[in-house]
C-alpha positions, 0 to 999 in steps of 0.5 A: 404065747409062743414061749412069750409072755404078753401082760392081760387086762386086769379085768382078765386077771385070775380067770380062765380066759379062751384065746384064739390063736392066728397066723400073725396074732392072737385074740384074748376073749372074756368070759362072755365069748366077747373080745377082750383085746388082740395082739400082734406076735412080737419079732423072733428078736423079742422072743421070750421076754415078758411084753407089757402092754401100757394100756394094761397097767394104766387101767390097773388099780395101784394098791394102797395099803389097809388101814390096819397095818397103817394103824399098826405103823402109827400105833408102833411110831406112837409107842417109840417115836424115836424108830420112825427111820427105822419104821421108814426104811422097814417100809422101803425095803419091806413093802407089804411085809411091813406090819408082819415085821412090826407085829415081831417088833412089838412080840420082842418088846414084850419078851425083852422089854421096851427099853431093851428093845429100843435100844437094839431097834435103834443100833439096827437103825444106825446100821441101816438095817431095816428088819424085825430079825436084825433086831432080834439078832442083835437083842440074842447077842446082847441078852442071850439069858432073856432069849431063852423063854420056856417052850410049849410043848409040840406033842399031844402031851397037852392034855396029858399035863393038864390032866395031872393038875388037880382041881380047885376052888377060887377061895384057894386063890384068894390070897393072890388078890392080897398081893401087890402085883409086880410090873414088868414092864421094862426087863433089863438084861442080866 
């Protein structure tokens, strides 16, 4: 209003409102035509700021966080108990991005290892920084071999490579049933 910001109920928020503009103030309706609230204009001193109305924030729901992502921080603290500071700090500075983080956490634990990975979290840790991508940093510096996985292919060259493969039968594989299969779980940089 007048190059001013004035905060809204959060009942208001995300809908189109009609607002009804005066002399000395100016009033907000709801979507039934009803008043929702009125304001005063604020001095030319205060022009231009953002104005918060205390009742407005009183009356909005403070967001808690999901339970998914709160599983997702125990599941990763269960996995590595050690990072729990990490996983703090990640969630001080990170706010609502924290388990998009932790998931590029766990994808790096599954490219490097978890020992490897540990070990990089914990130096990101001690360093105070509190990123999925200082660790990732860290773990290209210290097993750059490891850091270079094959990559998909971008074009429509997809069905081109599939089409080249020649069809089989499961008898053919069987000998891999034989075969003990071979854990890598824990890489170990070359």
């Amino acid at each position: 209003m007048r190059g001013t910001v004035y905060t809204i109920p959060p009942a208001l928020a995300n809908q189109a409102v009609k607002v009804r503009l005066y002399a000395e103030h100016f009033e907000v309706l709801d979507r039934q035509g009803r008043l929702a609230f009125s304001r005063r204009y604020v001095p030319d001193a205060e022009k231009g700021r953002l104005i918060i109305d205390p009742t407005h924030q009183a009356t909005a729901q403070k967001r808690r966080p999901r339970g998914a992502s709160r599983r997702l921080d125990q599941a990763f603290l269960k996995r590595f108990p050690s990072l729990t500071p990490f996983v703090s700090g990640l969630q001080l500075k990170m706010k609502s991005l924290t388990p998009i983080h932790i998931r590029a956490l766990l994808r790096l634990a599954d490219q490097y290892g978890q020992q490897t990975l540990l070990a990089a979290a914990t130096k990101a840790q001690d360093a105070r920084r509190f990123d999925s991508l200082a660790v990732q940093r860290i773990l290209q510096r210290d097993c750059p071999a490891v850091a270079d996985s094959p990559i998909a292919p971008l074009g429509g060259f997809g069905p081109v490579v599939v089409g080249e493969v020649e069809p089989a039968s499961l008898d053919q594989f069987g000998h891999l049933d034989t075969q003990e299969s071979k854990k890598d779980e824990d890489k170990e940089c070359p």
